[in-house]
N, C-alpha and C positions, 0 to 999 in steps of 0.2 A: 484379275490381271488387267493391267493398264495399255490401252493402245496408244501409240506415240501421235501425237496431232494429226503429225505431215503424212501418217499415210492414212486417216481418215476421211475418205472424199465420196464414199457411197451410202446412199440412203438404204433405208432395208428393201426398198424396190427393186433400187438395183444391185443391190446384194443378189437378191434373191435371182434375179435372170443371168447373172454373171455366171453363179454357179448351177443354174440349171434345177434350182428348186421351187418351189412357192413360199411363198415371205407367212404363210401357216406355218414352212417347216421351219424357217428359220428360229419363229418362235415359239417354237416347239423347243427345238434345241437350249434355243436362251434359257426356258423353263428349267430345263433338267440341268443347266450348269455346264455345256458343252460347248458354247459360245460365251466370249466374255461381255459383257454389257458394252455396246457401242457409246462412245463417246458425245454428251450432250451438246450440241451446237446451238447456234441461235433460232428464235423460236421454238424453241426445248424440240428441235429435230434429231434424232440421234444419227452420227454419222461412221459407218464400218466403214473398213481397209482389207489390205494386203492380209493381215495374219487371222483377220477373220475369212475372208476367201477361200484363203489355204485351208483352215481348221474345218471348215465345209467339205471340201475337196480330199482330205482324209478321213472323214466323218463317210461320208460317201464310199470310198475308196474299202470301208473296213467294213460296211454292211456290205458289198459286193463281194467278199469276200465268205459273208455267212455269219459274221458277229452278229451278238443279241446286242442290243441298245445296253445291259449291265454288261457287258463285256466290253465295248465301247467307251462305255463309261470308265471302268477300270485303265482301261487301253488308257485314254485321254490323262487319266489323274496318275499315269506315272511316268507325265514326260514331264522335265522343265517348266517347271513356272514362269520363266524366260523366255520360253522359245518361243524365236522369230516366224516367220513367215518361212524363211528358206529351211532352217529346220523343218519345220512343219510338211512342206515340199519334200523333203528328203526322206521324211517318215513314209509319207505318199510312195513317193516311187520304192522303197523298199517293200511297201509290201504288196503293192501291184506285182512284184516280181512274182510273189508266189499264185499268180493266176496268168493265163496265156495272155499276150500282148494284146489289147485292146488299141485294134485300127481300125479308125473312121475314116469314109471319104468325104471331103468338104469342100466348099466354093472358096476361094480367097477372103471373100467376106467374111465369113463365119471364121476361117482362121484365127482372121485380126483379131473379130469379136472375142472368137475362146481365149486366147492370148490377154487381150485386153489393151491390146497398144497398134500401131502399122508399122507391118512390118516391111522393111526395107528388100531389095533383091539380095544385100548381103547379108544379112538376118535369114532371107530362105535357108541360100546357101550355106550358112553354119549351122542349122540345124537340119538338114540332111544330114550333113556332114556327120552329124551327133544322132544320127537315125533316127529323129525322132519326126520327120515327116519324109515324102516322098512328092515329085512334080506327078501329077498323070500326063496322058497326052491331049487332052482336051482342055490343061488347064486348074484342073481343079487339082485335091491335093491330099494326099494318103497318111493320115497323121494317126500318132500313135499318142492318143487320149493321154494315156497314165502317168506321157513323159513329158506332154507339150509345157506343163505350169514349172518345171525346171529348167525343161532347155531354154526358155524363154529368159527366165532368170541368169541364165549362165550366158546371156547376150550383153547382159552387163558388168560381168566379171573384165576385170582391167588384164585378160592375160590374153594371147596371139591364142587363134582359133587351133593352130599348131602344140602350141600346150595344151590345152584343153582336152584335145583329142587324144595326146597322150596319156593325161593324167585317167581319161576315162578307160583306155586299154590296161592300164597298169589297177584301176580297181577291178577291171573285170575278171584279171587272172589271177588278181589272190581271192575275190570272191568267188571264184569257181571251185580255187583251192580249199578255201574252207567249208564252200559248201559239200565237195565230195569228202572232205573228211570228217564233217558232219554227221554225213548221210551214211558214211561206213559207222559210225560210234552208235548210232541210232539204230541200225540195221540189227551191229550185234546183241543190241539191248533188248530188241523183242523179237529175237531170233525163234523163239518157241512161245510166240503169244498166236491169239485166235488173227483172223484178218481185222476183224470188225474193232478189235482192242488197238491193231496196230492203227486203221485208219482216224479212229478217236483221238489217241495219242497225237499224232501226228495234227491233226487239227487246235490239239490244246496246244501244240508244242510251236503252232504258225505266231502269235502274237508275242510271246516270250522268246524265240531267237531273232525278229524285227529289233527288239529294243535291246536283245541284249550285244547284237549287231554295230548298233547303232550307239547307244554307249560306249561300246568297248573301243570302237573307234574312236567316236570325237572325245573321250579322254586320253587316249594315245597319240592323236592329231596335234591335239592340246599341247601335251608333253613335249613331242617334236618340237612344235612354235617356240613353245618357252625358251625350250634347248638352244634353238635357230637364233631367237633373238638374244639373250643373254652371253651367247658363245662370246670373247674377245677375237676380233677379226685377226684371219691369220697373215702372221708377216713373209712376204714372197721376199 
């Protein structure tokens, strides 16, 4: 998979400290086929980006969860061939869901750094907004790991923090919606199995409703769009 130029501007140094590994793991990963090959630069440097980041940051996100490295590996080879960085983020906080919220407390500094950019007083403030940190009172700042590499991204979405905020209530209550109808269809399905079969299940069943989640939407998203754009506008 090919990374686009412009977002090539990290060495594997700083690859590696951005997302919080050793530049061992990173090439660890490259080995197995879970990183795409960084972009050759001058003096045959190789230069990673955003969707390498990301693909860390989910890689990450799915052995804390309790994937083996072949599961991972499976996980990884059946997303898009395409997929971006913000994808990749999306994947991320989907399946961070299925573990309690991971919140840190941090200085300002460390913010930026996890972030990767400075952040503005109105950048704080729309991500509160989006809960995905909190001010303390001394200054520092109560953020929530698993959300900060999206809300971050959704600071550059071209829409009023007013939309944004709503578009994120309005996933929250059909995902809730489908997650309790889920969890009743599942329920009934191993109504007379042992515990230990339901909790098993239940584990195989974490990585296949992420994608099939996630799928199911962004070809239904999709559909909308096309809908939206191809309509002929209506005559008032």
């Amino acid at each position: 998979m090919t990374i686009e130029t412009e977002e090539t501007d990290l060495t594997v140094d700083e690859l590696a400290a951005r997302a919080g590994v050793t530049v061992r793991t990173v090439r660890f990963y490259s080995t197995r086929g879970l990183l795409p090959p960084p972009v050759i630069g001058p003096r045959r440097v190789g230069r990673y980006g955003r969707r390498h980041l990301a693909r860390l940051a989910l890689i990450e996100e799915l052995q804390r969860q309790g994937m083996t490295l072949a599961a991972i590996e499976r996980y990884l080879g059946g997303l898009p061939p395409d997929v971006d960085a913000h994808g990749l983020d999306l994947h991320r906080a989907v399946v961070a869901s299925w573990a309690p919220a991971d919140v840190e407390t941090v200085t300002g500094q460390e913010l930026e750094r996890r972030a990767g950019r400075p952040l503005s007083e109105e950048d704080i403030g729309q991500l509160t907004a989006m809960d995905v940190l909190e001010k303390t009172g001394d200054g520092s700042y109560r953020v929530d790991s698993t959300l900060l590499a999206l809300g971050v991204r959704l600071l550059d979405v071209p829409l009023s923090p007013e939309v944004i905020l709503a578009a994120r209530t309005t996933l929250i209550e059909h995902s809730r919606a489908a997650a309790h109808e889920l969890s009743r269809l599942l329920r009934d399905a191993v109504a007379e199995r042992d515990a230990r079969d339901v909790k098993s299940l239940t584990a195989h069943m974490h990585p296949l409703v992420v994608q099939a989640l996630l799928t199911t939407f962004q070809r239904s998203l999709r559909d909308e769009l096309r809908q939206w754009l191809t309509e002929p506008p209506t005559q008032e």
